[in-house]
C-alpha positions in Angstrom: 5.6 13.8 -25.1 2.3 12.4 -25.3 -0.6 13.2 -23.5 -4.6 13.3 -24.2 -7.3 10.4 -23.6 -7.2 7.2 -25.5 -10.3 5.1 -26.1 -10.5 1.7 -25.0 -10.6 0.2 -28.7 -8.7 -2.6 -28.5 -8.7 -3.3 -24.3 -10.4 -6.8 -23.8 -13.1 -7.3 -21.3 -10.5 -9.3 -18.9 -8.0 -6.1 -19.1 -10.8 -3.7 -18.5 -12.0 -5.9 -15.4 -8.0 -5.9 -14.2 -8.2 -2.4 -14.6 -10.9 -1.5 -12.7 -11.1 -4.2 -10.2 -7.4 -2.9 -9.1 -8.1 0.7 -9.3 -11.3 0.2 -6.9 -9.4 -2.1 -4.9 -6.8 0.8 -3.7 -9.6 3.0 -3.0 -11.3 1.2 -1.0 -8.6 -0.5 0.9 -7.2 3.6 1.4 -10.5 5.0 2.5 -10.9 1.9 4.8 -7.1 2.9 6.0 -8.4 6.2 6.9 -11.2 4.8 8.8 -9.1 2.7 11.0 -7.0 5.9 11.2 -9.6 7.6 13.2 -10.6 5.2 15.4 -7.0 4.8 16.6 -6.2 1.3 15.3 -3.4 2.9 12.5 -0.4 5.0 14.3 2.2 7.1 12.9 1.7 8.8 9.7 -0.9 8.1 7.2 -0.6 9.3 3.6 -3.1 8.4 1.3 -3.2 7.3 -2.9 -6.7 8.5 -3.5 -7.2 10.0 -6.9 -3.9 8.7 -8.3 -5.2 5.2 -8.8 -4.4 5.4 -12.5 -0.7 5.8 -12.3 0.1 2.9 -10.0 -2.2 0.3 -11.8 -1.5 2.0 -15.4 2.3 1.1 -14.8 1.8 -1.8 -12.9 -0.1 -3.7 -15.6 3.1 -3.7 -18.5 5.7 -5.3 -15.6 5.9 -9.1 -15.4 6.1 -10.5 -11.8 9.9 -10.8 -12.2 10.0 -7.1 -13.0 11.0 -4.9 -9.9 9.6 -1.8 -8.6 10.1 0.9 -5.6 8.4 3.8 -3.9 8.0 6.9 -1.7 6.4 7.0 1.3 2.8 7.4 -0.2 3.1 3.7 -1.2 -0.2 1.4 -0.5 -1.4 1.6 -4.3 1.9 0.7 -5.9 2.0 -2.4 -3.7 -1.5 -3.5 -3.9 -0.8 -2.8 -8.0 2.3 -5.3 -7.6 0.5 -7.9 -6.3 0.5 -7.6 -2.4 -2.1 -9.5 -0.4 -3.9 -6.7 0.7 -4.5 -8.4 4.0 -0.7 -8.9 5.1 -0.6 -5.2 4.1 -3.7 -3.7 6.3 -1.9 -5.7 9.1 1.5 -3.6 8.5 -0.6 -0.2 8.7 -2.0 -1.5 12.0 1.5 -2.5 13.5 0.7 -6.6 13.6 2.8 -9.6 13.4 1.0 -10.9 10.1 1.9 -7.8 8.4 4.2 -7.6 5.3 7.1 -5.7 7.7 5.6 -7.9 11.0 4.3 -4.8 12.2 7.9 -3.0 12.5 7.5 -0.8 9.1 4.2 0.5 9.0 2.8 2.6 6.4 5.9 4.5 4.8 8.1 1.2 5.1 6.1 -1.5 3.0 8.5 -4.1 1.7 7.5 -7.3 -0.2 10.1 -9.7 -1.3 7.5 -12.1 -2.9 6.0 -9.8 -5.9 9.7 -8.1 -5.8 8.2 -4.7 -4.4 11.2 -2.8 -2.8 9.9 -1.0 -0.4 8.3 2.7 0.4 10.6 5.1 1.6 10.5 8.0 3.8 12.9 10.1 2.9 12.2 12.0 0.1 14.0 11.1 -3.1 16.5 8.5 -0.8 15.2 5.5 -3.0 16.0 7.0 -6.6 19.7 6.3 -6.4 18.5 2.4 -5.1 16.8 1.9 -8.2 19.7 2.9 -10.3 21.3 0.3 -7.9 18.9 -2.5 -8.8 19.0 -1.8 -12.7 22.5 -1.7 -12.2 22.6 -4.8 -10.8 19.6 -6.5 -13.7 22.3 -5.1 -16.5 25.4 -7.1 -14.4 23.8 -9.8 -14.1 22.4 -10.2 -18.0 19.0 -10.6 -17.2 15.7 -8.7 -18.8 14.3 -7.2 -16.2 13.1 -3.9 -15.5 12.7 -1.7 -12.3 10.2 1.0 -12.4 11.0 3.7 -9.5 7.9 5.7 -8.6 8.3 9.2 -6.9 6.7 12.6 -6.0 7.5 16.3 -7.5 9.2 17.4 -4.7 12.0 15.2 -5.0 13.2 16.9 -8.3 15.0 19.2 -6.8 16.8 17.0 -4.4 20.4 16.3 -5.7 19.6 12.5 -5.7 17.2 13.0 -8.8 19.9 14.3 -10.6 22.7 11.9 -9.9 20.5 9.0 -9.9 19.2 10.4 -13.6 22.9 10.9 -14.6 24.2 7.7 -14.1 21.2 5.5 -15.5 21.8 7.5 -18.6 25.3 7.4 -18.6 25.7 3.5 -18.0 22.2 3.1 -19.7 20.1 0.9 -17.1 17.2 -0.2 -17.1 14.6 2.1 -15.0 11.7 4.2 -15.5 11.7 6.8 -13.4 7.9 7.4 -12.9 7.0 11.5 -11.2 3.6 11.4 -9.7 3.0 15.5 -10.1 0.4 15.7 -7.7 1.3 19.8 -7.7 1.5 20.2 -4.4 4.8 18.8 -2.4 3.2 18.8 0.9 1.9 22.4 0.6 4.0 23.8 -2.2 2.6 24.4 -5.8 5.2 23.3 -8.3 5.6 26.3 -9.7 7.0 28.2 -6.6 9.1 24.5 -6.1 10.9 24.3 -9.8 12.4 27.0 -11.9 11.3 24.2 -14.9 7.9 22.9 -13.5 7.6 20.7 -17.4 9.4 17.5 -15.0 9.5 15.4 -18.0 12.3 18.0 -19.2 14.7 17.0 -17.4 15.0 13.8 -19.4 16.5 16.2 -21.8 19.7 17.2 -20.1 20.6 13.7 -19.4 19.9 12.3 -23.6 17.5 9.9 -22.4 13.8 9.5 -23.7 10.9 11.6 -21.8 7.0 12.0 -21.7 4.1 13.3 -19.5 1.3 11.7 -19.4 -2.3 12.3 -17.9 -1.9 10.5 -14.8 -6.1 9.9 -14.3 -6.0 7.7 -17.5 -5.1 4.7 -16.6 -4.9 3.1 -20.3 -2.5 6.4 -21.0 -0.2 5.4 -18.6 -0.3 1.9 -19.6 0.7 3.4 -23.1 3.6 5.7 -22.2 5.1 3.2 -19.3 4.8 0.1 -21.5 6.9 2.2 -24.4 9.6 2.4 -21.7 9.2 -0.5 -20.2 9.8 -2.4 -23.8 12.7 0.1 -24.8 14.3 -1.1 -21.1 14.2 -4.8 -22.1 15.4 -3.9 -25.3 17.6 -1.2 -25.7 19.1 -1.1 -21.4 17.4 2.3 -22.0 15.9 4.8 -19.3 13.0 6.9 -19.6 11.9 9.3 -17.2 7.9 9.7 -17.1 5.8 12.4 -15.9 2.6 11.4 -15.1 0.2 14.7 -13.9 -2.5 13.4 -11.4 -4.0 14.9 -8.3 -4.8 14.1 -4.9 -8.3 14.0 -3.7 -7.1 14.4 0.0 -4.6 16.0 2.0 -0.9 15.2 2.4 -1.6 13.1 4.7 -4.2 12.1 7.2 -2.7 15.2 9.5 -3.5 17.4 6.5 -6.5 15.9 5.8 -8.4 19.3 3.7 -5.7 20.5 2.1 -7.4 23.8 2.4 -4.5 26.3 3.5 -2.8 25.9 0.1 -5.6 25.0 -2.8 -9.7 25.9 -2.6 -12.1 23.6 -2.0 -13.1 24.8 -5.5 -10.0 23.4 -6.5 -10.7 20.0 -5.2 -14.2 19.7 -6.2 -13.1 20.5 -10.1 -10.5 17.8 -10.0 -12.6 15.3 -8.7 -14.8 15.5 -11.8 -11.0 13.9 -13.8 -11.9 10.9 -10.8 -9.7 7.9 -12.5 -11.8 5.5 -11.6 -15.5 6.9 -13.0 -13.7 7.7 -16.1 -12.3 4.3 -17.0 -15.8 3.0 -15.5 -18.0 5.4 -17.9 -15.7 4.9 -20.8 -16.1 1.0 -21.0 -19.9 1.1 -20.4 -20.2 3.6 -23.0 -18.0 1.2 -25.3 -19.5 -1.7 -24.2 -16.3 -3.5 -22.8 -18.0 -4.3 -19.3 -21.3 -4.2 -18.4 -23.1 -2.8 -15.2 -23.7 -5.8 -13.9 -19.4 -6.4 -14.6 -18.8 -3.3 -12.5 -21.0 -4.3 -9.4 -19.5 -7.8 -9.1 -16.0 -6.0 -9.3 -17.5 -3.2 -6.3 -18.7 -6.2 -4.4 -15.5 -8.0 -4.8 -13.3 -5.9 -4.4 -16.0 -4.6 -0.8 -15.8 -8.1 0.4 -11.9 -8.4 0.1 -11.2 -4.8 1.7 -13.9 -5.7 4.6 -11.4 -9.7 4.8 -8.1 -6.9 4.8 -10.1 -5.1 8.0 -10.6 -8.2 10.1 -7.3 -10.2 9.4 -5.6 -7.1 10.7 -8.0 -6.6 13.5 -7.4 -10.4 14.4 -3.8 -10.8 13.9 -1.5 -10.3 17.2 0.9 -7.2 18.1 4.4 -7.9 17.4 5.7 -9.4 20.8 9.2 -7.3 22.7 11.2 -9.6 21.7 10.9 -9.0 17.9 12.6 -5.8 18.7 16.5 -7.1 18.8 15.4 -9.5 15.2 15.7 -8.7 11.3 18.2 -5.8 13.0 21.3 -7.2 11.1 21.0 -9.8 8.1 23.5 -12.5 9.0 26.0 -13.8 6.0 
């Protein structure tokens, strides 16, 4: 179990821009999301990454672009993180042809076959026994790979956790099971949720290896998810990581306070663990970037967000017809 801040000794300025520039990037591409959520041009269900930045680019940066990885419904970060042209995906929020889904997914249902992103599912915990399908299917085949399967605390208790955890640790594939512990599944606290609310536990009953990890240090994450990422490729071993973040807003844009199940007070105090102005402070302070590094990321990462906006605002609704298509896949 590791968990704790680490310095950024040893991160070189190109890492630390990576870092940062990625983490800013799903920030501003979700508070622009929420935006266009209010002014009508984003339907359905809206459920948004802000605060946990550090887990999805943490893990993100040890995978190679070969490397596989899958979600929960609160997936926009984990596919910006794996590469996603965050234009093709602001068109999927807003329903358009040019979208990664061609408007037919939306925001729970992001799927990108190019960077080898799986998809974002909606049911809760239905993608874990998936991912033991794809690592399955990487150890079959012989090749290297790894999948990393991200998903919330409130799928533990759901019985495909635990036969999804058996059988990558009794046939040993290669997956990291990666729990965002936001605390709070929907509205429940973990505690009232788990009779073991220490996730990373669980890792226990099944022999495999298991860590938490601070989930708002992004170079933490990097540490404990690269560990099990290189035991994967190695050793066809699976590792199941806690990573203990927080979520600056509600569950989803219909629950956008929070405030029936955790004080403003509450909220406030996390915010001061904000991913993002940690890493920021911490290379400053070390000399790693620069302010003037920092505001070229903001204004690039500003100026690509604002590009996402208008190639979704320009790009055409779906027409009927696309209704009766990618139904069936033909043989």
């Amino acid at each position: 179990m590791a968990q704790g801040p680490l310095a950024t000794s040893g991160v070189d300025t190109g890492l630390a821009r990576h870092l940062l520039s990625q983490m800013m990037l799903i920030r501003r591409f979700e508070e622009k999301a929420a935006e266009n959520y209010a002014l009508g041009k984003i339907g359905g269900f809206l459920h948004l990454y802000i605060g946990q930045e550090a887990v999805a680019v943490g893990a993100a940066s040890v995978l190679r672009p070969d490397d596989y990885a899958i979600s929960h419904y609160r997936e926009h970060g984990h596919c910006l993180a794996k590469g996603s042209d965050p234009r093709r995906v602001m068109a999927e929020l807003f329903g358009r042809r040019d979208g990664l889904s061609h408007g037919k997914g939306g925001s729970m249902h992001l799927f990108d076959k190019s960077t080898n992103f799986l998809g974002g599912h909606a049911i809760v915990g239905a993608h874990l026994p998936l991912a033991a399908g794809v690592a399955f299917g990487i150890k079959y085949e012989g090749r290297d790979r790894v999948i990393v399967c991200y998903f919330g605390e409130g799928a533990v208790p759901q019985g495909e956790f635990h036969e999804s955890m058996n059988l990558a640790a009794l046939w040993r594939l290669p997956v990291i099971y990666i729990c965002e512990n936001n605390r709070y599944a929907m509205g429940t606290p973990v505690e009232r949720a788990l009779a073991e609310p220490n996730i990373w536990r669980f890792a226990q009953t099944y022999g495999i290896p298991g860590e938490a990890v601070d989930g708002m240090d992004v170079l933490a994450v990097r540490e404990v998810v690269g560990r099990a990422v290189a035991r994967a490729r190695r050793d066809r071993e699976p590792t199941l990581v806690e990573a203990r973040t927080y979520r600056f807003r509600g569950h989803s844009m219909r629950d956008p306070a929070g405030a029936i199940y955790r004080t403003r007070d509450e909220v406030e105090r996390e915010k001061l663990r904000d991913p993002i102005v940690l890493f920021r402070q911490r290379c400053l302070t070390e000399g790693t970037l620069t302010e003037a590094d920092v505001k070229a990321i903001e204004k690039d990462v500003n100026d690509l967000v604002d590009e996402a906006v208008a190639f979704a605002d320009a790009s055409a609704e779906p027409p009927l017809e696309w209704l009766l298509t990618d139904i069936y896949k033909e043989a």
